[in-house]
Structures are given as C-alpha cells and as structure tokens.
C-alpha atoms as one frame of an Amber mdcrd trajectory, in Angstrom:
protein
   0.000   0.000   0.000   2.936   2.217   1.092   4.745   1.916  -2.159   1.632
   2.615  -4.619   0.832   5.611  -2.578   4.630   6.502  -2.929   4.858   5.663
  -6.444   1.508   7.437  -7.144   2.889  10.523  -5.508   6.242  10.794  -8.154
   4.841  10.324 -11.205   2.044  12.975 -10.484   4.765  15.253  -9.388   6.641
  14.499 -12.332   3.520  15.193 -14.944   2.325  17.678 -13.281   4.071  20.730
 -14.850   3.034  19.170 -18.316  -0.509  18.931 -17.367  -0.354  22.102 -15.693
   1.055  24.206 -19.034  -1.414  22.009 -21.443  -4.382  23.542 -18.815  -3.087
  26.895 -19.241  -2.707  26.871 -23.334  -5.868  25.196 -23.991  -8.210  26.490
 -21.176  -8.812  29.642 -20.110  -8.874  30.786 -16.725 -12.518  30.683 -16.396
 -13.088  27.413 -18.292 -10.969  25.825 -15.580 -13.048  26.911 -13.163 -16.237
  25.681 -14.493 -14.256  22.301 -14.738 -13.138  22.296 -11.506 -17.212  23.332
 -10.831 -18.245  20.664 -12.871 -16.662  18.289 -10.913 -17.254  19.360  -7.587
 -20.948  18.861  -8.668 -20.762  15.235  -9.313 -18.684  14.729  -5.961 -21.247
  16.699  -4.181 -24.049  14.737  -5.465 -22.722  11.174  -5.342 -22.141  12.682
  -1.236 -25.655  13.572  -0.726 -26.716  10.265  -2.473 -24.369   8.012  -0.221
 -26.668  10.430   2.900 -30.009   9.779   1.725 -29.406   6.157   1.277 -29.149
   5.548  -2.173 -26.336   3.318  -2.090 -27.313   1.087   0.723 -30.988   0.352
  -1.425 -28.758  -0.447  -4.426 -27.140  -3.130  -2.693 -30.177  -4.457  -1.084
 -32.050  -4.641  -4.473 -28.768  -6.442  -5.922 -28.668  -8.405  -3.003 -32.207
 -10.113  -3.617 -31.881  -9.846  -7.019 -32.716 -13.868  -9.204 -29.486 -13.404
 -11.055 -30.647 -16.750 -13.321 -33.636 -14.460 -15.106 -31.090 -12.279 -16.212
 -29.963 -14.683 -19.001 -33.505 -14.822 -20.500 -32.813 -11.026 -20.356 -29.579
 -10.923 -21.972 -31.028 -13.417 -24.614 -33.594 -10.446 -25.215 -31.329  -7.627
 -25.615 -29.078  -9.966 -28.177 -31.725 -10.618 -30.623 -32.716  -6.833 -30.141
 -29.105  -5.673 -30.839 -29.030  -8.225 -33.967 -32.772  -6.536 -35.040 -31.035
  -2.944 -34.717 -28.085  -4.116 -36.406 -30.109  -5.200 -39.502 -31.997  -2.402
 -39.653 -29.199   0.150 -39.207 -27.526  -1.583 -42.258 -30.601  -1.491 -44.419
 -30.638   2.354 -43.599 -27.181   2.556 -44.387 -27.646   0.537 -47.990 -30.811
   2.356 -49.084 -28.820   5.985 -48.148 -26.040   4.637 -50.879 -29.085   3.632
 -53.440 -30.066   7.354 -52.787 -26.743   8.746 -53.463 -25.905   6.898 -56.028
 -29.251   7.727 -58.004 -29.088  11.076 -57.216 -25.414  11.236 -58.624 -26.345
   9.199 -61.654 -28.902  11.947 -62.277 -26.475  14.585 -62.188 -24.211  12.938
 -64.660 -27.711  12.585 -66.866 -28.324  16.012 -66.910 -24.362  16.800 -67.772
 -24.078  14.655 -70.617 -27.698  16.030 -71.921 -26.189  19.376 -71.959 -23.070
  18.572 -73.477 -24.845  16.621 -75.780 -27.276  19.974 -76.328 -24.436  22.190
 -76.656 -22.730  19.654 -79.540 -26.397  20.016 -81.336 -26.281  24.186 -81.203
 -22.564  23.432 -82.277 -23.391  21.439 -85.580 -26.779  23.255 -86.672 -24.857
  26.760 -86.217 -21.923  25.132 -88.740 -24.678  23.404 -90.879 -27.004  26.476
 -91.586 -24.016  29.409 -91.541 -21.390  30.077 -94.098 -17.637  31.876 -93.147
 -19.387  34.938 -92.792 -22.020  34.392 -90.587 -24.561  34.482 -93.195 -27.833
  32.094 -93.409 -26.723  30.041 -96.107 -28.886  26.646 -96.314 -28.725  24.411
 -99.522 -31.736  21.898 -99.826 -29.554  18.970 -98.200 -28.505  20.974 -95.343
 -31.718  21.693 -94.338 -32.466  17.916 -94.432 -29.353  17.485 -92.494 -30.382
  19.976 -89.903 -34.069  18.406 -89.281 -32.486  14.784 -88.940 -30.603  15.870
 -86.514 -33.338  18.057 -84.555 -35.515  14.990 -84.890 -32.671  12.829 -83.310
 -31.952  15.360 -80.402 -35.359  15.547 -79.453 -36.346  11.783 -79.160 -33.136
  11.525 -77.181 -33.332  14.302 -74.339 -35.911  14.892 -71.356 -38.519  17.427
 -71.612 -36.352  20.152 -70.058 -34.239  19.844 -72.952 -36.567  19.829 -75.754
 -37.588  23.347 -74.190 -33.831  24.381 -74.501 -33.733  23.272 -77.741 -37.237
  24.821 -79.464 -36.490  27.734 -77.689 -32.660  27.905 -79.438 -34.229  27.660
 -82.417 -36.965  29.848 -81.930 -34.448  32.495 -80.915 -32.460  31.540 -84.123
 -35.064  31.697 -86.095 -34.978  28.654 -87.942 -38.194  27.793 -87.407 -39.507
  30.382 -89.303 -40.791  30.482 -92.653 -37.484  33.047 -94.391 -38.147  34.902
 -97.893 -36.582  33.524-100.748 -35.022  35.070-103.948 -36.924  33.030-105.970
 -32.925  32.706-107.631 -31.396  30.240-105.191 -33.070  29.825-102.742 -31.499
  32.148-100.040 -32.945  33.603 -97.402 -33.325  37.877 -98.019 -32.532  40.507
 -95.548 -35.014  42.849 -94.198 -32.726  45.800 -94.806 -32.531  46.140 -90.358
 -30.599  43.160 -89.336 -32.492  40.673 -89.915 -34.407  38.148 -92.205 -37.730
  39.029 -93.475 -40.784  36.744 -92.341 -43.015  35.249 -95.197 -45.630  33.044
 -93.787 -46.975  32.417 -97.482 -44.442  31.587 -99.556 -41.570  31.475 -97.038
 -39.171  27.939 -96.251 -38.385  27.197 -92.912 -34.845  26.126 -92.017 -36.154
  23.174 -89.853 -39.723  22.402 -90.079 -40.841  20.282 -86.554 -43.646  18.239
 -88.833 -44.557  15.321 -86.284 -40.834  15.788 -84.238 -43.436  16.905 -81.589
 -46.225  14.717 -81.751 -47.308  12.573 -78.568 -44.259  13.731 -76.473 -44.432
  14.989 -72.996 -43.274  19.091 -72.628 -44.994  19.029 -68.999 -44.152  22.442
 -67.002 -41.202  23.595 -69.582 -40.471  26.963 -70.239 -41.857  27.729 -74.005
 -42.194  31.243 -74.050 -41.628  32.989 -77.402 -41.176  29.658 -79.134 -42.209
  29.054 -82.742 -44.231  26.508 -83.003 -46.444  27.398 -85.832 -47.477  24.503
 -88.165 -45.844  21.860 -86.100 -48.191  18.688 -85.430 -48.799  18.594 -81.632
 -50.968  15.650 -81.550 -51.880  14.084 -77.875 -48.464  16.685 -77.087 -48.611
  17.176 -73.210 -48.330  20.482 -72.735 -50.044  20.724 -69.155 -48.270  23.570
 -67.113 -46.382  25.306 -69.580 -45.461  28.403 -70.251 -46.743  29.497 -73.422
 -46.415  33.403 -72.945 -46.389  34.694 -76.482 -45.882  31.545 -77.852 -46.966
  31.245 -81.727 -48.942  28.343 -82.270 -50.574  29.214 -85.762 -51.851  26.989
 -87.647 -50.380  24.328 -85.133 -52.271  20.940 -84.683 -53.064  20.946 -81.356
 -55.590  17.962 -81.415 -56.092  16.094 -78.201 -53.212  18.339 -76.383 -53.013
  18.625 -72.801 -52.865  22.171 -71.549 -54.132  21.834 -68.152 -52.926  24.533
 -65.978 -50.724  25.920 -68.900 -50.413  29.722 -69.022 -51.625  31.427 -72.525
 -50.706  34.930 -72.366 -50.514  36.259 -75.385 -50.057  33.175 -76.991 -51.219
  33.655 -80.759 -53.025  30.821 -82.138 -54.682  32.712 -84.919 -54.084  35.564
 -87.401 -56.795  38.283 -88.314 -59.972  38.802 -86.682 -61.526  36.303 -84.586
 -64.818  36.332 -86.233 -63.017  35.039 -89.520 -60.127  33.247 -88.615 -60.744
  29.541 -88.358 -58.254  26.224 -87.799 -55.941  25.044 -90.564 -57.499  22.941
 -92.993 -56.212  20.806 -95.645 -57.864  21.512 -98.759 -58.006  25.461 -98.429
 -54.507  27.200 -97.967 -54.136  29.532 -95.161 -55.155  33.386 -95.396 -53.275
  35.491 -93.201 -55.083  38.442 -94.250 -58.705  37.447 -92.919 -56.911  35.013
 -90.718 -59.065  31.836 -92.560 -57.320  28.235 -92.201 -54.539  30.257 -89.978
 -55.982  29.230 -86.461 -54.450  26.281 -84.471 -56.220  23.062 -84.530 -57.849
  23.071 -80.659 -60.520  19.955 -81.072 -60.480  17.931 -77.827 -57.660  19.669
 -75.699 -58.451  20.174 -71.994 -58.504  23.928 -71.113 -58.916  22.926 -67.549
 -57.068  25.661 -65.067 -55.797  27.258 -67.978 -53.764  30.921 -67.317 -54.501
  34.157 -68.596 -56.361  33.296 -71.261 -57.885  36.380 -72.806 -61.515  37.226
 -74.318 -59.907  36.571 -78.086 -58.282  33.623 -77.417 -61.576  32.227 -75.150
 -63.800  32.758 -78.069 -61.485  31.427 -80.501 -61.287  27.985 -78.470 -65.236
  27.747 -77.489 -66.107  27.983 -81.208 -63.448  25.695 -82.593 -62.601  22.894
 -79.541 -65.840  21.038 -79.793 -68.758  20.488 -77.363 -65.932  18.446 -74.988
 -63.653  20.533 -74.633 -65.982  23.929 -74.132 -66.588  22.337 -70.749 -63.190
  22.802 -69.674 -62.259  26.091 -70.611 -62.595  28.598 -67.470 -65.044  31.701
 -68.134 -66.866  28.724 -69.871 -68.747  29.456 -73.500 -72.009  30.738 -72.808
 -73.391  32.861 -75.619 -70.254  31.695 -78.388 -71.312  29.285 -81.103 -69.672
  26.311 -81.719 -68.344  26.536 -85.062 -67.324  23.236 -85.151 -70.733  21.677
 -84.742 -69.681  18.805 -82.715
C-alpha cells in the first residue's frame, strides 16, 4: 500500500508541470473553473446520495436480485441488438441507393447538356457560311431536321424546351423569304431576315418531331411553333407566354394549368379566322385556315387566357372541350358543330 501511494505521488509530481502548461494553453482561466465546478458537482451529489441512502438500497435490491432471469434477459437484448443491427444496415444501404441515383442523375443532366451544346454546335456550322450568313442548300436543311428529330427523341422534356427555344431564338423555325434565284434567305434591310408566312421555307420544319411527347411544365415562351403537329403533345403547365402556335395541330393536347398569355393561335380577326385545314390554304389576311387546330384539348385551369383567345377555343374545340375552358362558352357558337 505504502509503495503505490509513494509511487503514485512521483509520477504525479513528475507530470504535473506538463498537465499544468497544457491547462493553461488550452483552457482559459474561467473554463478551468467551471471544470473544476463541474466536478465538484458530481462529488457533491454522489455525497448527498451516499446520505439519503441511495447506495445502501442499491445493494439491497442487488442483493435479492434472481441473477438466473437475467440470461432470459440478456437473450432479449441480443436478438434486439441483432434486429437494430439489420436495420441500421438497411438504412445505411438504401442511403447509398439514394446517393448513387441522385449522382447518376447529375451525370444525366451533364451529358444532356453537353450533348445539347454539340447540337447548337453542328446546326450553327450546318445552316451558316464563313461569314455568318444564313446560307442553307436543300440537303442541309435535311441534315439539320435529322438531326433536330434525333436530339429531341433523345433528351428529357427540359431539354426539348432548350432546344425549341434555341431555335426559336435563331429563327430557324420560321418560314425566311426567298429570292426566288437560289433559294437564299433575303434581308429585311434592319438586321435581320424578313418573315413570309406564305411563300416562305423554314430552315427546320418540326412536322410530327413533336407529336405525342411529354413538354410538362417547360419553359416555351416565345417559341415558334407554328405549323408543327402537336398531336396528344402534353403540354399541361407550360409556359406558353407569347408563344406562336398558328396553324399548329393541337388535337387532343393537354394544356391543363398551362399559361396562354398572349399566346397567338390565330391571325386576323376572330370572327373570320378559323383552324388550318387541308384543302383550303391559309389566309393570313382574314386570318381563314390560320388558327391552331384546338378539337379535344383540356382547357382545364388554364392561365390568362384572354376574351380573343376564349372565343377562338369555345367555337373551334368542340362540345368536350368547351366544358373545360374557365369563363366557360355561354353565348359563343360552336363553329365546329360537334
């Protein structure tokens, strides 16, 4: 006893500058003393509990404890452990299924924008000569719509937004006037190209590229889509803000909840202008066989939709669709007569 207490006694005199110097660099002077308070509580209280008793029951209640029930016990708490084990792994394996989908996403979405940015790439080579001029020979053009048509079947819906709106903005969805020479597109004399919805040629014409494909809550806003077949298209919760859907075959479309402001789906007046038709050619004066193609869409929480472009769609949707469209059509014929 004499020699642990003496042994005890010259190492702590020996460590006790080192602990002493590590107290002072790492604790302030007032952090010591709420350790030194910290532990002065917990001898303090394990004193008052030894006065009160607390001990002494302990050891009676171990004392008449049946030590043999406490295997049955232990047995209990093993297969519990094993249950929390199991689950605590399955937790772990489905938070690495999470992860890993959510980074396989994000590689998704880069390689659909690289792959986007290759497409803007080789349509701006295909349609542009060394001088920046519109320059597109028959075959190019066919070049450039095979390879819209593969882009689009290939990328989300986000995507085909980014893409119809590039083009939009490019304008090669527009119908360009010719020279009636060559076939090149003229200049308006400000800049630009001049617009010929008559006569004009398109640099990519959509045809069916959009037909039956899902552009659910995309961002369409100025697009070009005039003429392009939108058949069964799911267009719910878009934004078509001044969107240009002309002579567009909107048959069957979804546009629930999609916002219309001055979206154009017909030129002229509205009393004359009617959908596109295929034995009379469009007249963009009057605005007869300009108007998109609305039979059987569902208008239903439609946005913005103004008094024009209400009347337009209760007189040419069909007795269906009039149902759906908010304001409904009381006092506008239907035009379509079914």
């Amino acid at each position: 006893m004499s020699g642990a207490l003496v042994a005890l006694l010259v190492s702590f005199q020996e460590i006790w500058p080192t602990l002493r110097r590590w107290l002072n660099d790492f604790l302030s002077s007032s952090q010591r003393s709420q350790v030194i308070a910290f532990f002065g509580i917990i001898i303090a209280i394990a004193s008052l509990l030894k006065f009160l008793g607390f001990y002494r029951s302990i050891s009676n209640w171990l004392a008449q404890a049946k030590w043999d029930e406490f295997g049955s016990w232990a047995e209990w708490i093993g297969a519990v452990g094993q249950i929390m084990i199991a689950i605590v792994t399955a937790y772990i394996a489905w938070r690495q299924y999470v992860i890993s989908k959510d980074l396989t996403i994000q590689q998704n979405l880069i390689t659909q924008q690289q792959t986007i940015d290759a497409y803007f790439q080789g349509i701006s080579e295909l349609a542009l000569d060394d001088e920046g001029l519109l320059e597109d020979w028959p075959q190019e053009r066919v070049f450039c719509e095979g390879r819209t048509a593969a882009i689009l079947s290939s990328v989300d819906a986000n995507g085909k937004a980014k893409v119809l709106r590039f083009l939009s903005q490019s304008r090669l969805l527009t119908p360009l006037r010719r020279d009636n020479h060559l076939g090149r597109p003229m200049l308006d004399g400000q800049g630009g190209y001049q617009e010929d919805r008559d006569s004009g040629v398109r640099v990519i014409d959509l045809n069916v590229m959009l037909a039956g494909v899902n552009l659910s809550g995309t961002d369409l806003r100025w697009t070009e889509l005039s003429s392009a077949n939108m058949v069964r298209t799911n267009l719910s919760y878009c934004d078509l803000a001044h969107a240009n859907l002309t002579c567009s075959i909107l048959y069957e479309a979804n546009l629930v909840g999609a916002d219309m402001k001055g979206a154009k789906l017909f030129y002229g007046s509205v009393e004359t202008a009617s959908p596109l038709s295929r034995t009379h050619p469009p007249d963009y004066r009057t605005g007869a066989y300009t108007g998109a193609v609305v039979e059987g869409i569902n208008f239903t929480g439609v946005l913005r939709l103004s008094e024009q472009q209400r009347y337009y769609c209760c007189a040419w949707c069909g007795e269906e669709s009039r149902n759906t469209i908010p304001g409904g059509c009381e006092g506008i014929p239907n035009q379509l007569g079914r």
